[in-house]
C-alpha positions, 0 to 999 in steps of 0.5 A: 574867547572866539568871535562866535561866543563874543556874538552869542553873548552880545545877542544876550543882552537883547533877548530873554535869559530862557530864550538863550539858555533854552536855545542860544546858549547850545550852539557851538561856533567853528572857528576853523570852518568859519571863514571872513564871509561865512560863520558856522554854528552848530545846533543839538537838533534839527528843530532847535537849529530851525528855530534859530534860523527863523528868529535870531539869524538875521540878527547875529548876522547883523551883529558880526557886520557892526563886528567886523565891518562886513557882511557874512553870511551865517550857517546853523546847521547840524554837524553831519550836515557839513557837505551840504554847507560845503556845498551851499557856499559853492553856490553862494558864491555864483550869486550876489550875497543877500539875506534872504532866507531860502526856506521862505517860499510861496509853498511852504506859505499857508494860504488862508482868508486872513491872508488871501489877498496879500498872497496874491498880490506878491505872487502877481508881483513875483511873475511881473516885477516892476509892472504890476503894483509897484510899490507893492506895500503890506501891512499887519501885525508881528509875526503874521507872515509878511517877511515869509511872503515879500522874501518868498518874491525875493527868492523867485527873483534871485533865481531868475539872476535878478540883483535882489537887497533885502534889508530891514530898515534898522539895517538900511539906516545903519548901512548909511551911517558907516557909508557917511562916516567913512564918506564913501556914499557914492557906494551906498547909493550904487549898491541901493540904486542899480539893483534889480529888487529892492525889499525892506521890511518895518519901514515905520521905522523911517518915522521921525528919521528926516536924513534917512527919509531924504535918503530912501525917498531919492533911492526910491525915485530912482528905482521907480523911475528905472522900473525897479521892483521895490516891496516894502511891510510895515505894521501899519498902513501907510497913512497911520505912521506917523513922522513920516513925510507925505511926499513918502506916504503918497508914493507908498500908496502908488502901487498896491497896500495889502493887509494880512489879518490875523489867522483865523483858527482853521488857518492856525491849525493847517500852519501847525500840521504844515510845520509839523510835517516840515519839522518831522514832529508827530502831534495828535489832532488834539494837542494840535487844536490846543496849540492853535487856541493857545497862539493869539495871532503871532503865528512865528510862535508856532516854531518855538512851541514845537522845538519846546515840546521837542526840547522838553519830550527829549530831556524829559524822556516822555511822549508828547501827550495833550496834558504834557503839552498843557504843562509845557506851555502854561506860561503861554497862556498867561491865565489872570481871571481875577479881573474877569466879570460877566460883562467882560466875557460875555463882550469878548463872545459877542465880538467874536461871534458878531453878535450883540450883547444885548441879544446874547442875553436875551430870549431870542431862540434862532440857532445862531443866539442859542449857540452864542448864549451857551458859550456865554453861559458856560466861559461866565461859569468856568471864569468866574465865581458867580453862582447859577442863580446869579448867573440866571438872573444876568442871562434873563433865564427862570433860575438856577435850574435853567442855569443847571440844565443849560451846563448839562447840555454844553458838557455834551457838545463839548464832549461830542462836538470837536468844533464847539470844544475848540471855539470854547478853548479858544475864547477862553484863551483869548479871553485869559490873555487879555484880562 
């Protein structure tokens, strides 16, 4: 067995036998091509190869240097695409090896409310390393864009010839490991501390790690006193991590601390039209809008969905359509209603429209109290087994006839009005989801 498939079959173990048979399981390793620094796989289909790149990458890179005790760099590609790797590794070897992934630039970044801010901070920062907000730290949930964001600085300043590490925190703690095993630290802290840029990403996981905080906090000092650029993402703000010290969590705040919040869904579905484009995939604006109520927050998801239904259209020989689509991801919806009540929905609406319980079930006729009671209404109905009568009687109204004709009036909309139809899906995911 070559060293490739040994790779393929340890990554298993870590994730979902789906994830590898659907997607792992199909690539092949070229052993000849494949050299000490430079593993190539390939991939049945451009967004199967895509796909992998974005996930697993990273990792199997990692599991080759435990492996072999080196880093490589590592190639998914398609096999006519052999000259352009040929040609990559020519350049590859003009520049300093990192892991940065070239695809993650501040273009293909969908720029929305819920990550203004961040955006610009690591665009300010990328024009002025080491002057402005530095530490520059971000913070948010998985798969929300803040790896793509601090890789796309780290591009634009490995194209400017700047010495630039990217690492995770798994990875740094590691590198020091085999370095104090082998007693060879004075080449650790040579390689940390003289370069250019420095970016980690899940720093929590510093947490409860005194040797390697010790570490980090003299790596970080020594880079910061040089005017060194260092970027750090993190699930939570600073102060909220816990183990760590506070000598850390001071300088993590020195610079500038940036959030990114989930999407909101105008956001999700320009990221689903971009991916679209990037990945060559033609889906209708009604196939687009479902995916968009499907994904919760973890936007990473998107990806996977479109090289399922790509994987599924092909081996299926059938077009993409919204029931297929429907079909295909069911198991990400994780529908469970049994345990949904009318307090339950009708909190869930008045959280997401900012309006108060109380006055969802209440006369109040303003446009805004209206709009909110007909979603209530309707999620209570198609969600739960109460009757129109007992339904009245929660939501203050006459009787069931109340009731009936308020139905009537939101099947309109919702055939008529795209934007009320994608609110109504949406919170109906996000509603199944979480029960």
């Amino acid at each position: 067995m070559s060293i490739g498939q040994e790779i393929l079959l340890l990554l298993k173990e870590e994730i979902t036998e789906i994830e590898y048979n659907r997607y792992i399981k199909q690539l092949v390793f070229d052993s000849k091509k494949s050299t000490s620094d430079l593993v190539i796989y390939y991939a049945p289909n451009a967004l199967i190869a895509n796909w992998i790149k974005s996930k697993y990458k990273e990792k199997i890179a990692h599991l080759f240097e435990i492996r072999q005790g080196s880093k490589v760099s590592v190639k998914i590609t398609l096999k006519d695409q052999m000259d352009k790797v040929k040609q990559e590794q020519k350049v590859e070897q003009k520049t300093k090896h990192s892991l940065l992934n070239p695809s993650h630039t501040f273009d293909n970044f969908m720029v929305g409310g819920s990550n203004q801010f961040a955006y610009a901070a690591v665009k300010s920062v990328s024009d002025r390393a080491g002057k402005v907000y530095n530490p520059l730290f971000i913070y948010g949930g998985v798969g929300l864009g803040k790896t793509h964001l601090m890789q796309a600085a780290g591009n634009v300043f490995q194209n400017q010839g700047k010495n630039v590490i990217y690492t995770t925190v798994e990875q740094f703690l590691n590198d020091f490991i085999r370095h104090v095993r082998n007693k060879t630290m004075d080449r650790f802290q040579e390689k940390y501390r003289k370069c250019d840029v420095l970016l980690i990403d899940d720093i929590q996981f510093l947490s409860n790690k005194e040797g390697i905080q010790e570490e980090f906090f003299h790596t970080f000092e020594a880079l910061k006193g040089t005017g060194k650029q260092i970027i750090l993402t993190a699930d939570k703000h600073p102060k909220k991590i816990g183990g760590l010290e506070e000598r850390l969590q001071s300088r993590f705040e020195w610079g500038l601390v940036a959030d990114i919040q989930p999407p909101e869904l105008e956001t999700k579905i320009a990221i689903i039209e971009k991916k679209c484009e990037i990945n060559k995939v033609k889906l209708t604006k009604d196939i687009i809008n479902y995916i968009a109520t499907v994904i919760e927050s973890n936007v990473r998801e998107i990806e996977g969905i479109l090289s399922k239904l790509h994987a599924y259209s092909q081996l299926m020989h059938v077009d993409i359509d919204l029931a297929f689509t429907k079909n295909v991801l069911k198991d990400q919806l994780r529908e469970n209603r049994s345990n949904l009540t009318l307090d339950i929905i009708t909190q869930s609406v008045s959280k997401d429209l900012n309006i108060k319980p109380s006055e969802i079930r209440s006369k109040g006729r303003s446009k805004n109290l209206v709009y909110a009671r007909r979603i209530a209404i309707y999620l209570c109905r198609e969600l739960t087994q109460n009757t129109m009568p007992q339904l009245a009687q929660y939501f203050g109204m006459k009787d069931h006839t109340a009731i009936s004709h308020m139905l009537k009036k939101i099947n309109e909309l919702i055939e008529n009005d795209e934007d009320f139809k994608v609110k109504i899906d949406e919170l109906t995911n996000k509603i199944t989801s979480s029960s």
